[in-house]
N, C-alpha and C positions, 0 to 999 in steps of 0.2 A: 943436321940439316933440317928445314924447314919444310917438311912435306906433310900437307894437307889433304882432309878426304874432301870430295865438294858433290853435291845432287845438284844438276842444273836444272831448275825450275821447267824451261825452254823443252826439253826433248825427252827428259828423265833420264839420263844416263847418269852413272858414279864413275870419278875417276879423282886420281890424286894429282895432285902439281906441286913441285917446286916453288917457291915463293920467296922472290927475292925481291930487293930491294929495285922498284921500278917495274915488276911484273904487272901485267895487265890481266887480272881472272877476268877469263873469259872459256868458254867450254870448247873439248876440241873437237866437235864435232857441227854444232851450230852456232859456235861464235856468242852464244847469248852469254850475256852477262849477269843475267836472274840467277844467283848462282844460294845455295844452303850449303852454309859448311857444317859439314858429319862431326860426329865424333867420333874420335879414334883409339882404339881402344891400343895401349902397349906389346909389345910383341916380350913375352915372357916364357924364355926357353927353360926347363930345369929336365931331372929326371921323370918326376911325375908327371909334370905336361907333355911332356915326350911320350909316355906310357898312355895317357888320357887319348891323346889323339891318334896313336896307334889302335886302342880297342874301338873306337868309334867309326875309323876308316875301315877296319876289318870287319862291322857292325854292317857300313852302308856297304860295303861289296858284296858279302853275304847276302844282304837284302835283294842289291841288284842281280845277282846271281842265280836267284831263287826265281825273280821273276822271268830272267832271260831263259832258264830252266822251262817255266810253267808255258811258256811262249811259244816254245820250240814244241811239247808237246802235244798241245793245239794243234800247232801249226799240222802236225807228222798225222794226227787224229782224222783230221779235216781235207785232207789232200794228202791220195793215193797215186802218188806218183808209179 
């Protein structure tokens, strides 16, 4: 299927569409039609991509983890309920 990534000039939002035969690009939010179309990078599943994106998700949790951690102790530090 023919689906496209597009930056519209007009608002700055990304979104993809369908493009078919007779379609009008046009953005779904403001209608404009100053429209950049992205590039699209393939969606390539194997074992090792599977594994890649699993250390990196468990990377950024950790991270946010940490901070929601560092956040709360402030918070508990600061105010004696």
């Amino acid at each position: 299927m023919p689906i496209f990534e597009y930056h519209c000039q007009g608002c700055g939002r990304d979104f993809e569409l369908l493009v078919l035969k007779g379609t009008t690009l046009a953005c779904p939010d403001c209608n404009g039609e100053q429209l950049e179309r992205l590039i699209s990078l393939p969606a390539v599943r194997s074992d090792s991509t599977h594994a890649q994106a699993l250390k990196a998700a468990k990377k950024r949790d950790s991270k946010q983890a940490g901070e929601i951690n560092r956040a709360q102790r402030e918070y508990e530090l600061h105010h004696n309920d």
